[in-house]
C-alpha positions, 0 to 999 in steps of 0.5 A: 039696923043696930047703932054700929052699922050706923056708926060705920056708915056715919064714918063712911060718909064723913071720911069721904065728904073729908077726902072729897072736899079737902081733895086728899088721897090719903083718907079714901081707902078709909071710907071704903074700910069703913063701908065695908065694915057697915055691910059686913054689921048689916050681914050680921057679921061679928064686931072682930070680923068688921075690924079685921075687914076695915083695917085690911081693905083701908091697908090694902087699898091705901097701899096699892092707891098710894104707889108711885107713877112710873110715868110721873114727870114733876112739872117743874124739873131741875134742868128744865127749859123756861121761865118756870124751871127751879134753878138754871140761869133766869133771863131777869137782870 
């Protein structure tokens, strides 16, 4: 295997170790570019093709990970009931 396929997969490998233990969403479409960039240098595809491959899949895939839950409730609402609501009346004197 040649130095780039390598590179790409060292990349792959850190970006997800990253967004795995930081817990961060964000970064993972970028592994996944980048794995498919080391497959495309695998297949002896060439170096333009692996960037164009890496920078549209990351986009793709961050675009489509990164929309908004229609069903997403924020845990803590304005005019919520309880003690945990943000604003509203507190029952402390």
């Amino acid at each position: 295997m040649s130095l780039w396929f390598w590179a790409w997969v060292i990349v792959a490998v850190v970006i997800a170790a990253t967004s795995a233990l930081a817990r961060d969403r964000f970064a993972a479409p970028f592994a996944l570019g980048a794995s498919a960039a080391a497959a495309l240098e695998a297949a002896h595809v060439g170096p333009a093709a692996q960037w164009i491959a890496f920078v549209v899949l990351s986009s793709v895939v961050l675009v489509i990970a990164d929309r908004p839950r229609s069903d997403y409730t924020p845990r803590h609402q304005r005019n919520a009931l309880g003690r945990h609501s943000r604003g509203g009346s507190s029952e402390r004197g």
